[in-house]
MIFIKE-333858 format. One line per field, with one value per atom (N, C-alpha, C): residue number from 1; atom name; x, y, z. Coordinates in nm, 2 decimals, decimal comma, m for minus. Layout:
! MIFIKE-333858
n	[NUM / ...]
atom	[CA / ...]
X	[X / ...]
Y	[Y / ...]
Z	[Z / ...]
***
This chain:
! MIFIKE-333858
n	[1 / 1 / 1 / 2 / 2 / 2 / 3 / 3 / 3 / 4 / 4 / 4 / 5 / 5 / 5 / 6 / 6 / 6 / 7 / 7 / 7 / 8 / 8 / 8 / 9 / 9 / 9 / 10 / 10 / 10 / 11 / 11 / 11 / 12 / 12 / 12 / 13 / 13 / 13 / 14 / 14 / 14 / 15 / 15 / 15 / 16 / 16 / 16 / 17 / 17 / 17 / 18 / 18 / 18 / 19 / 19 / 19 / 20 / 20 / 20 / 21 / 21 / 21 / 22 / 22 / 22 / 23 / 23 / 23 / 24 / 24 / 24 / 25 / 25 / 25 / 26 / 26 / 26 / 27 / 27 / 27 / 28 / 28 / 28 / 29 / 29 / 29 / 30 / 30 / 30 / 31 / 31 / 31 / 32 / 32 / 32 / 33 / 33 / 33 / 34 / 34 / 34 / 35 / 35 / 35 / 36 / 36 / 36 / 37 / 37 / 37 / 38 / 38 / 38 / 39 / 39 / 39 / 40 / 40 / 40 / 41 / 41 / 41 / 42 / 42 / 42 / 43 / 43 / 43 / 44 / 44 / 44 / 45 / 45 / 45 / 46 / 46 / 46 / 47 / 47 / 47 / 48 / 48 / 48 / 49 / 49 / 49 / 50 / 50 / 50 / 51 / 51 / 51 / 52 / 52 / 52 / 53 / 53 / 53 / 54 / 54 / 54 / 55 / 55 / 55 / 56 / 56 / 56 / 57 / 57 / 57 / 58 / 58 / 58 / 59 / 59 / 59 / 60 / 60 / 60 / 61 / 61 / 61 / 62 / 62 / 62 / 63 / 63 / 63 / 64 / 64 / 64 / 65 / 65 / 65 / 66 / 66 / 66 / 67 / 67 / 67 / 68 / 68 / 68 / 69 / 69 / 69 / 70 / 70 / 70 / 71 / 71 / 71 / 72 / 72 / 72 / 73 / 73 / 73 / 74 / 74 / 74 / 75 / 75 / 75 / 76 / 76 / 76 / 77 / 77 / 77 / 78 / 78 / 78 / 79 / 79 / 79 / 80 / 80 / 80 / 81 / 81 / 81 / 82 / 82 / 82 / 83 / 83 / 83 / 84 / 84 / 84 / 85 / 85 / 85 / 86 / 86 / 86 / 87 / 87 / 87 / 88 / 88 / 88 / 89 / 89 / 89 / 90 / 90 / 90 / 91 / 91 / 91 / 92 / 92 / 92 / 93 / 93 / 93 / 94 / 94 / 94]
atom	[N / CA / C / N / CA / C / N / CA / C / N / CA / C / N / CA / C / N / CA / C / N / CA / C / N / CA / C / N / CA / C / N / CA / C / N / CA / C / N / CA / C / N / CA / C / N / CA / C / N / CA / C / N / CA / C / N / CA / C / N / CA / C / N / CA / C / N / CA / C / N / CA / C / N / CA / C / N / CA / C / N / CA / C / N / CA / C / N / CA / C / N / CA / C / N / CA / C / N / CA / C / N / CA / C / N / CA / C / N / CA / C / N / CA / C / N / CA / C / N / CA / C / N / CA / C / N / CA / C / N / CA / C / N / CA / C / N / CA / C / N / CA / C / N / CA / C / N / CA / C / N / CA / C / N / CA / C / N / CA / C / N / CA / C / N / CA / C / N / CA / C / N / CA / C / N / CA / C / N / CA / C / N / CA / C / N / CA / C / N / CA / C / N / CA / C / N / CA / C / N / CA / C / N / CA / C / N / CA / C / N / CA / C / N / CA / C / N / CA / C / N / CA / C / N / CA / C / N / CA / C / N / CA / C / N / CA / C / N / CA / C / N / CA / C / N / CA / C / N / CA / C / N / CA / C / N / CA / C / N / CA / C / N / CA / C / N / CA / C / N / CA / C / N / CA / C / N / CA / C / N / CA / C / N / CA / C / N / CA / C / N / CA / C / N / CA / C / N / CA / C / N / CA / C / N / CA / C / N / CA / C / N / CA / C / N / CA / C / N / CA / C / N / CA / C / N / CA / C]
X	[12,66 / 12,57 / 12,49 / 12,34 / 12,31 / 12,34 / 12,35 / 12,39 / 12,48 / 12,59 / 12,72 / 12,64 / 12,59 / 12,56 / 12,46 / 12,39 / 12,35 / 12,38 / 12,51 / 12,55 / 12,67 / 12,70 / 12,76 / 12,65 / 12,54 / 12,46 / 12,42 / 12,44 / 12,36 / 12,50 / 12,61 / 12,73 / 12,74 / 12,75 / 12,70 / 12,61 / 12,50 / 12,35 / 12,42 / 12,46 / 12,53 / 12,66 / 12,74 / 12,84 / 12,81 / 12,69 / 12,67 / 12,60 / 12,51 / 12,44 / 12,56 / 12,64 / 12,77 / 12,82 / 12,84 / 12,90 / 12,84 / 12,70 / 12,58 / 12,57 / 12,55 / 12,54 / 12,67 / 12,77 / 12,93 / 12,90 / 12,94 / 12,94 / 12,80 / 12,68 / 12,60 / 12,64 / 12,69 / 12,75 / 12,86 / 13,01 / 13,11 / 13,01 / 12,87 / 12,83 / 12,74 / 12,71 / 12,69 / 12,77 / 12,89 / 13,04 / 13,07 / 13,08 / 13,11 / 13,08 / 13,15 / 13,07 / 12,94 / 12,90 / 12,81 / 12,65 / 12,57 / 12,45 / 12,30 / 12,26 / 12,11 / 11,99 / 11,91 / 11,86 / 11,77 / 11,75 / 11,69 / 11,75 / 11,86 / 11,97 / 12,06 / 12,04 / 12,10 / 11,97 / 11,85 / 11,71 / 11,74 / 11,76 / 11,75 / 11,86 / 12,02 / 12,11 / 12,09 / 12,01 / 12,01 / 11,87 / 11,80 / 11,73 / 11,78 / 11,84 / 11,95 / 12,04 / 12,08 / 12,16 / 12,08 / 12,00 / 11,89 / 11,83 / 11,76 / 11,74 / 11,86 / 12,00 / 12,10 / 12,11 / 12,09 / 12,14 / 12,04 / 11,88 / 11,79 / 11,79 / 11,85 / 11,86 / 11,98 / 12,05 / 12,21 / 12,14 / 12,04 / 12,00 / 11,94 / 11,83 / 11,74 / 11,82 / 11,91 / 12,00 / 12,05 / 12,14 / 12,18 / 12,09 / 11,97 / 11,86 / 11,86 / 11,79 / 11,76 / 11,89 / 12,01 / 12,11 / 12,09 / 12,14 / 12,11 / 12,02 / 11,87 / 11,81 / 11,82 / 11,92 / 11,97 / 12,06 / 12,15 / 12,25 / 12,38 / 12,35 / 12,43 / 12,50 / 12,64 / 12,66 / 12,75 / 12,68 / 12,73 / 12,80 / 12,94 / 12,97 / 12,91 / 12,82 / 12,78 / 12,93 / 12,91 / 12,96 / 12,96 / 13,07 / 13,02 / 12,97 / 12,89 / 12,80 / 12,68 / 12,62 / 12,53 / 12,48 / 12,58 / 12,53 / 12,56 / 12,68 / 12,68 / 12,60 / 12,61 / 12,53 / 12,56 / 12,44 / 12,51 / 12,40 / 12,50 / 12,41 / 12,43 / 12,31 / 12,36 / 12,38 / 12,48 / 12,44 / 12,43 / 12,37 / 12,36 / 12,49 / 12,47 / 12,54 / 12,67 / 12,70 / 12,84 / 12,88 / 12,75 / 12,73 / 12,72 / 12,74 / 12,73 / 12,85 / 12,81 / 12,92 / 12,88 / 12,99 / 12,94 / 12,96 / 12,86 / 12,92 / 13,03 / 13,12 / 13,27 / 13,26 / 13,37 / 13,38 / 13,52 / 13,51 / 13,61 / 13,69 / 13,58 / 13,60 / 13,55 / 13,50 / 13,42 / 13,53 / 13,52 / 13,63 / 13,52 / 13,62 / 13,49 / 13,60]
Y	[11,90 / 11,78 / 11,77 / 11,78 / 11,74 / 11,58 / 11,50 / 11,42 / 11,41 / 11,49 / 11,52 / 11,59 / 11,67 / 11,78 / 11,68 / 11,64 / 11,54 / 11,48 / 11,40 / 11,29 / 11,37 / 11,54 / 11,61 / 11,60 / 11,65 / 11,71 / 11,56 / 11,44 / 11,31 / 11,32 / 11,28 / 11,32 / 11,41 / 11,52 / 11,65 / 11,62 / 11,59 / 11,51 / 11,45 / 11,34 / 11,20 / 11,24 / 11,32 / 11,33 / 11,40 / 11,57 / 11,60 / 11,51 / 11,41 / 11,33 / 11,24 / 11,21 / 11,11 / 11,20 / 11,33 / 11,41 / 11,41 / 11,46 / 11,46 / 11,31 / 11,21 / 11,08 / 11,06 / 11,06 / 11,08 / 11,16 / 11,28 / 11,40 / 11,33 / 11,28 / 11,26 / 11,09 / 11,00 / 10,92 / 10,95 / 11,03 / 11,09 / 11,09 / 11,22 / 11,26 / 11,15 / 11,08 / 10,92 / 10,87 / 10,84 / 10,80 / 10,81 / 10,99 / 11,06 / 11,03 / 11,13 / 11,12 / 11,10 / 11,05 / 11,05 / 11,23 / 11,12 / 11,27 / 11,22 / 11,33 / 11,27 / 11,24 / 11,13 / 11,05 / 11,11 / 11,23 / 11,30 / 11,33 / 11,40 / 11,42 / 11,30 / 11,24 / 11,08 / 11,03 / 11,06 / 11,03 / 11,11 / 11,24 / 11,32 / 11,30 / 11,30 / 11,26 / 11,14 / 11,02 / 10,90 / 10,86 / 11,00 / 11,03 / 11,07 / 11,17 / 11,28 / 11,16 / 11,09 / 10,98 / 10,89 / 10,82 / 10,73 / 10,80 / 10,93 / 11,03 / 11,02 / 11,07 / 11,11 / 10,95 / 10,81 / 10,71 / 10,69 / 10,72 / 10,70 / 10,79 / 10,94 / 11,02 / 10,94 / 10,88 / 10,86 / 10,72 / 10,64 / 10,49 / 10,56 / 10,67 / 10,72 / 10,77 / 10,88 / 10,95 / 10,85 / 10,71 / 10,64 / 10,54 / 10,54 / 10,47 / 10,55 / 10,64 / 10,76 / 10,79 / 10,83 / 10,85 / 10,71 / 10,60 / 10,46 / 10,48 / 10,48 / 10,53 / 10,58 / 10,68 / 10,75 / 10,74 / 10,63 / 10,55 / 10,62 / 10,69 / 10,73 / 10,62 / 10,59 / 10,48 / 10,55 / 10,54 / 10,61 / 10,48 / 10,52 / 10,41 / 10,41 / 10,31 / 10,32 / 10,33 / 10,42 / 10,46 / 10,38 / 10,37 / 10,27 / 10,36 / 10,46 / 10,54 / 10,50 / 10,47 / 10,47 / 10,34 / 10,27 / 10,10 / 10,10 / 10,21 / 10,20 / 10,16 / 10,11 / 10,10 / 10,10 / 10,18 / 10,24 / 10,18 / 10,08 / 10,00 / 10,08 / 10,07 / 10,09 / 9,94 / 9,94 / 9,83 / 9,86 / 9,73 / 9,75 / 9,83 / 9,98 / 10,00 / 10,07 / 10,04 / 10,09 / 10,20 / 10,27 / 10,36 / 10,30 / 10,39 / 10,35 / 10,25 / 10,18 / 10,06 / 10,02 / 10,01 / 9,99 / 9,84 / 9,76 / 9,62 / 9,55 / 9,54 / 9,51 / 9,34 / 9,24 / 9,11 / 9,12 / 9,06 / 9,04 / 9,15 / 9,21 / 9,37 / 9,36 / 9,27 / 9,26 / 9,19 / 9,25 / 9,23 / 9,14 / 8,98 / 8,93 / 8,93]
Z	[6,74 / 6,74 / 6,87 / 6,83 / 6,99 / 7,09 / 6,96 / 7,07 / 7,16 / 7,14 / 7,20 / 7,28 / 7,30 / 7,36 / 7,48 / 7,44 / 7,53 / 7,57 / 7,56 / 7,63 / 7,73 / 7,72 / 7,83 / 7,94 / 7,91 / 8,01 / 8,10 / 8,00 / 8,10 / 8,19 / 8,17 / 8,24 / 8,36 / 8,34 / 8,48 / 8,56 / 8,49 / 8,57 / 8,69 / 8,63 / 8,66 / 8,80 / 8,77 / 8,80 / 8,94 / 8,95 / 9,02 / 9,13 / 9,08 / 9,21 / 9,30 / 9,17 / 9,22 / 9,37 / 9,33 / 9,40 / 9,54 / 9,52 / 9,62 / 9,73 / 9,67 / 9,73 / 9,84 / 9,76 / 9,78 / 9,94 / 9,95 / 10,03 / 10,16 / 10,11 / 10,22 / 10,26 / 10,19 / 10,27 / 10,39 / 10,32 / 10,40 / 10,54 / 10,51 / 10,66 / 10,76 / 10,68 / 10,74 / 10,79 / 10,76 / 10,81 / 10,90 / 10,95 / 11,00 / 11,19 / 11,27 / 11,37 / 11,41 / 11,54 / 11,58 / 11,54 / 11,46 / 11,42 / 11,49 / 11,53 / 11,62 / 11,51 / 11,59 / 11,47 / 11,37 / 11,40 / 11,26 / 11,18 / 11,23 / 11,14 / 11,05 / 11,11 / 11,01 / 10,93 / 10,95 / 10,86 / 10,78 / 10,78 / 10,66 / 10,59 / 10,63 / 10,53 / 10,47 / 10,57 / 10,47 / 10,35 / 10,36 / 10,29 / 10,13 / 10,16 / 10,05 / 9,99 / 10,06 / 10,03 / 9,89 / 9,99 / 9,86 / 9,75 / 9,76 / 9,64 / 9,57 / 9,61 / 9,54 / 9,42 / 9,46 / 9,41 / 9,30 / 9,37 / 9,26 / 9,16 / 9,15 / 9,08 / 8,95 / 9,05 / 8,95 / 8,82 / 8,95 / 8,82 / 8,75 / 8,76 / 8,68 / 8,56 / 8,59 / 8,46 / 8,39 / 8,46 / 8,37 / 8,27 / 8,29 / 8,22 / 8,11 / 8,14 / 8,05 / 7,93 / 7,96 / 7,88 / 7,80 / 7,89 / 7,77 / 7,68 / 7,70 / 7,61 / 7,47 / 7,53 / 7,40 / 7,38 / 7,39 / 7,34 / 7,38 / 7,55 / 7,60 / 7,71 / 7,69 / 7,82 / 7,92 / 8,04 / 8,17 / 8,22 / 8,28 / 8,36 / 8,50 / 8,57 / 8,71 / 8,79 / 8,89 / 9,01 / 9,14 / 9,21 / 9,29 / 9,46 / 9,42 / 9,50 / 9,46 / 9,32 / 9,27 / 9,36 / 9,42 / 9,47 / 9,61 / 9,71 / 9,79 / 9,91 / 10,05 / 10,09 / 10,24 / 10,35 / 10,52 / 10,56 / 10,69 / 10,77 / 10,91 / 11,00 / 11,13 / 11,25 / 11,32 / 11,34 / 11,49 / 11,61 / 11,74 / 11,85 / 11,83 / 11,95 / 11,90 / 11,76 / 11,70 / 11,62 / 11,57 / 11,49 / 11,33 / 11,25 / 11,12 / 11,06 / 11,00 / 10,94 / 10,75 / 10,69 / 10,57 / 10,56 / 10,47 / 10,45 / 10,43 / 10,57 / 10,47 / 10,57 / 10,48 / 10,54 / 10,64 / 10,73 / 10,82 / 10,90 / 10,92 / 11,00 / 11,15 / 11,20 / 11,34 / 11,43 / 11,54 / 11,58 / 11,72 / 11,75 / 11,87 / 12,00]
***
């Protein structure tokens, strides 16, 4: 049935960017990277998320339901002086 067959491939799609976003956050996370090198991963990063809302539109479409990822929504802030930090509540230490 292609639909089956379709709704694997929105999946893989899906699964690989998951993977992708995933892996270039980690390197965001990570130690200290010089600032081109943190543009380009947080580049790959945002590609990787728009790739994931794009596939899951598209599969809807076709009455394929992807569950969103919570990569697909993540999000890396830099903040003054501390390196990369992700939005969490009651983590600042005064």
């Amino acid at each position: 049935d292609s639909g089956s067959r379709n709704s694997g491939n929105y999946e893989i799609m899906y699964r690989n960017w998951e993977s992708r976003a995933e892996s270039n956050y980690n390197s965001l996370m990570s130690a200290s990277s010089s600032p081109s090198t943190y543009t380009a991963q947080k580049r790959s990063f945002n590609e990787a998320q728009q790739e994931m809302r794009k596939i899951r539109t598209e599969a809807a479409q076709h009455g394929v339901t992807i569950s969103q990822s919570k990569w697909e929504t993540a999000t890396v802030s830099v903040s003054g002086g501390e390196g990369l930090n992700v939005h969490k509540k009651g983590t600042h230490k005064k």
